[in-house]
C-alpha positions, 0 to 999 in steps of 0.5 A, a space after each residue: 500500500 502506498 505510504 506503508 511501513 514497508 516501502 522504507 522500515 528505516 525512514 530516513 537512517 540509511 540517509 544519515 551520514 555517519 560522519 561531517 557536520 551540519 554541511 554533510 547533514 544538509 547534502 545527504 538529505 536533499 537526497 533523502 526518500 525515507 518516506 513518500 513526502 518528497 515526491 511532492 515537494 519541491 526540495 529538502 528543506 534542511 535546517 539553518 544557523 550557526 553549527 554550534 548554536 546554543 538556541 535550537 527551534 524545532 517547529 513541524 515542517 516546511 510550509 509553501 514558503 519554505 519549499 520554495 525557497 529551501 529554508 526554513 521558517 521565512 514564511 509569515 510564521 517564520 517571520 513573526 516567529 523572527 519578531 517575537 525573539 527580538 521581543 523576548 531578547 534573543 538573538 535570532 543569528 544565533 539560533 538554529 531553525 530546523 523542523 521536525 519534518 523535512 519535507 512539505 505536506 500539503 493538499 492542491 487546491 484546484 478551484 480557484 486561484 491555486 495553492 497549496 495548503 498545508 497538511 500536518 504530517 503523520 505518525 509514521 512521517 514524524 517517525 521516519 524523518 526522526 533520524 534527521 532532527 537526532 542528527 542535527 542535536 547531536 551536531 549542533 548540540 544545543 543548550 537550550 531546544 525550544 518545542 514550536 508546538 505538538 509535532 515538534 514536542 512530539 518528535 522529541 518527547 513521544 507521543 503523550 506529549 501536550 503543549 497545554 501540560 508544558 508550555 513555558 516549563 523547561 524540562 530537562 532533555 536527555 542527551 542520548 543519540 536517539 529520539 523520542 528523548 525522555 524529559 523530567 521536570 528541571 530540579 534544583 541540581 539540573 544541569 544539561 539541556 532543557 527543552 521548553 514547549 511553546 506554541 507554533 507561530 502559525 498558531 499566534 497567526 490564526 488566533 481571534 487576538 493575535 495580540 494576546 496570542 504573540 503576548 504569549 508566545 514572547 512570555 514563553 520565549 522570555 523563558 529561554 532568554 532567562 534560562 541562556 543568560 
């Protein structure tokens, strides 16, 4: 059946190179068919920042936008994403975006004027694009992840995790080389890295207040400047 486990057992992992950083990640995976989204999608949509940020943003995939232009978060979410940094007092050059998914998911829209719109990815894509974003924690190796809604809590954290539980909390993150990661509540003696859940961007744009919505997306993000400071 098209779409199955069977067509790729390993999703991405035969993908991942052993060895290079984040330039040798970003090639391999242009190349990537651990799972049917990329025969819609114009291109792989990799990961972008500093190789050694102490800042990493995960958010759930690429939209229209990044597609086309094959980086990520430079669409209208991205940009207020960009914005509420600023306000939160975190340096956007140096944090590293990437997505959960790699990959565009969308449905045609054929009557009237044409698009695409977005689709959230399913279990088994989450599943299989994991290695990837195992691949950039291990490279970059941040101090600090912040968890751009469910997908992204999900991808890292498994899939009991919701954003209304841990929103604005830092958990600890283990270190491992393999994802889902298991987080507990940060205790006094906590040290390594943190993991903070937030809110999508995407989801501040759909908001009936907008303002209230951003409000709370910069209180969450002052977390993370608190936390790197």
């Amino acid at each position: 059946m098209p779409g199955s486990d069977q067509e790729a057992p390993d999703g991405a992992l035969p993908y991942v190179p052993a060895r290079g950083g984040i330039p040798a990640l970003r090639r391999a995976a242009a190349d990537c068919r651990g799972c049917p989204l990329y025969e819609n999608a114009t291109q792989t949509v990799f990961g972008a920042g500093p190789a050694r940020a102490r800042l990493m943003l995960v958010g759930e995939q690429p939209g229209d936008q990044e597609d086309r232009a094959g980086e990520p978060f430079v669409g209208p979410a991205g940009r207020l994403l960009r914005s509420a940094l600023g306000e939160a007092g975190l340096d956007e050059e140096q944090a590293y975006f990437t997505n959960a998914v790699k990959h565009f998911k969308f449905a045609p829209v054929t009557e009237g004027r044409k698009r695409r719109i977005h689709k959230p990815p399913n279990l088994r894509e989450l599943t299989a694009c994991r290695p990837w974003l195992a691949a950039e924690l291990r490279r970059v190796d941040p101090e600090l992840v912040v968890a751009l809604g469910a997908t992204a809590g999900k991808s890292l954290l498994g899939g009991s995790f919701k954003v209304t539980e841990s929103r604005g909390a830092l958990l600890a993150l283990a270190s491992g080389a393999d994802l889902p990661l298991a987080a507990e509540d940060e205790d006094e003696g906590g040290g390594g890295r943190r993991l903070l859940a937030t809110v999508h961007p995407s989801a501040v744009l759909r908001s009936k207040d907008r303002d209230e919505a951003f409000a709370g997306l910069v209180s969450d993000l002052r977390v993370a400047s608190r936390f790197l400071d």
